[in-house]
C-alpha positions as CSV (number, residue, x, y, z in Angstrom):
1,X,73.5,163.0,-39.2
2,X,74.7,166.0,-40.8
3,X,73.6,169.5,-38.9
4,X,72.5,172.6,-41.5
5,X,72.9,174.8,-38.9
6,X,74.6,174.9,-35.1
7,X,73.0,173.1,-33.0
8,X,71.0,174.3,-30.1
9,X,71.2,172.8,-26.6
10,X,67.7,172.9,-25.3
11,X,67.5,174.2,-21.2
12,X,65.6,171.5,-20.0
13,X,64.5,173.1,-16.6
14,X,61.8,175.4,-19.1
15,X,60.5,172.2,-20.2
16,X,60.3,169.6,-17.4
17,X,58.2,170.2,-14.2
18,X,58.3,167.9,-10.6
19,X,55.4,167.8,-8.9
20,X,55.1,165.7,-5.7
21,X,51.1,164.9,-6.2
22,X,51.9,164.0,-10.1
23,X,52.4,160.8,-11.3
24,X,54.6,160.1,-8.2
25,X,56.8,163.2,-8.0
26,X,58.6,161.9,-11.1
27,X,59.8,164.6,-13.7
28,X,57.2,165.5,-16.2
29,X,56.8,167.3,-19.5
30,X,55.4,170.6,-19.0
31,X,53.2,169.6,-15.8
32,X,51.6,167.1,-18.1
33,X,51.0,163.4,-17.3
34,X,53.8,162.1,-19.6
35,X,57.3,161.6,-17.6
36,X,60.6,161.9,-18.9
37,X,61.1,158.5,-18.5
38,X,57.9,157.4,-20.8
39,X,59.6,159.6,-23.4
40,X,62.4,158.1,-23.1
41,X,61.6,154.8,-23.1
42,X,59.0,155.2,-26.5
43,X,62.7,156.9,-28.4
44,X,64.9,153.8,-27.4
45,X,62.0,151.5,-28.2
46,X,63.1,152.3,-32.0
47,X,59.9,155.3,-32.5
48,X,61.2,158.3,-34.4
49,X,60.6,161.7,-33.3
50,X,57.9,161.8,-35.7
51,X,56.1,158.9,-34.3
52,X,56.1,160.6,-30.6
53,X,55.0,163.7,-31.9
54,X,52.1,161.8,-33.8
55,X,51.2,160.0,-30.7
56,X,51.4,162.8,-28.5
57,X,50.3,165.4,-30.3
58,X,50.5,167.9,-27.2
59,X,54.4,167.4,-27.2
60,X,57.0,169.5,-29.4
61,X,60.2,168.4,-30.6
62,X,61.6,170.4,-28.0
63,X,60.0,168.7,-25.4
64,X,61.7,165.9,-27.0
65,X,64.9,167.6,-26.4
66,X,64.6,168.7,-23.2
67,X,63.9,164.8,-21.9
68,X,67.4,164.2,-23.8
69,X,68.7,167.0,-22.4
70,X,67.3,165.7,-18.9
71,X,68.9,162.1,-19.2
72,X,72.4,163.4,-20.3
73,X,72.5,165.9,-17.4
74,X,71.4,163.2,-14.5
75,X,74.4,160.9,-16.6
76,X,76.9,163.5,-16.4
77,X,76.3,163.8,-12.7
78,X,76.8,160.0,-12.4
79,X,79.7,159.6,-13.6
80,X,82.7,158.9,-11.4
81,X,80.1,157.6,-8.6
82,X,80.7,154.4,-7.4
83,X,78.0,152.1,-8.5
């Protein structure tokens, strides 16, 4: 995918929120009852970004990001632990 401009890493920590009493302490979208891992899941089902954002119409494409964002940071942090 070609990039018309440079690219701009999203801080996820503005985006994502972990609240013990919410939908089991597991990291949401802006408070909401969406978790990063229901985003997630819906982009490596095959939905675009488009379809998300169609779906969910409360969520931004930087929302979007952030959960990306998110799941590269936690598998940066993995790496070189023994599984």
């Amino acid at each position: 995918m070609a990039s018309t401009g440079a690219a701009r890493k999203v801080d996820y920590k503005q985006f994502l929120t972990i609240e013990p009493g919410k939908m089991g302490g597991k990291p949401c979208v802006r408070g909401l009852r969406i978790t990063v891992y229901d985003v997630l899941d819906y982009l490596a089902s095959g939905m675009s970004e488009d379809e998300v954002l169609q779906d969910f119409p409360y969520l931004t494409r930087d929302d979007l990001k952030a959960c990306l964002a998110f799941a590269a940071d936690r598998e940066r942090r993995l790496v070189g632990q023994p599984v």
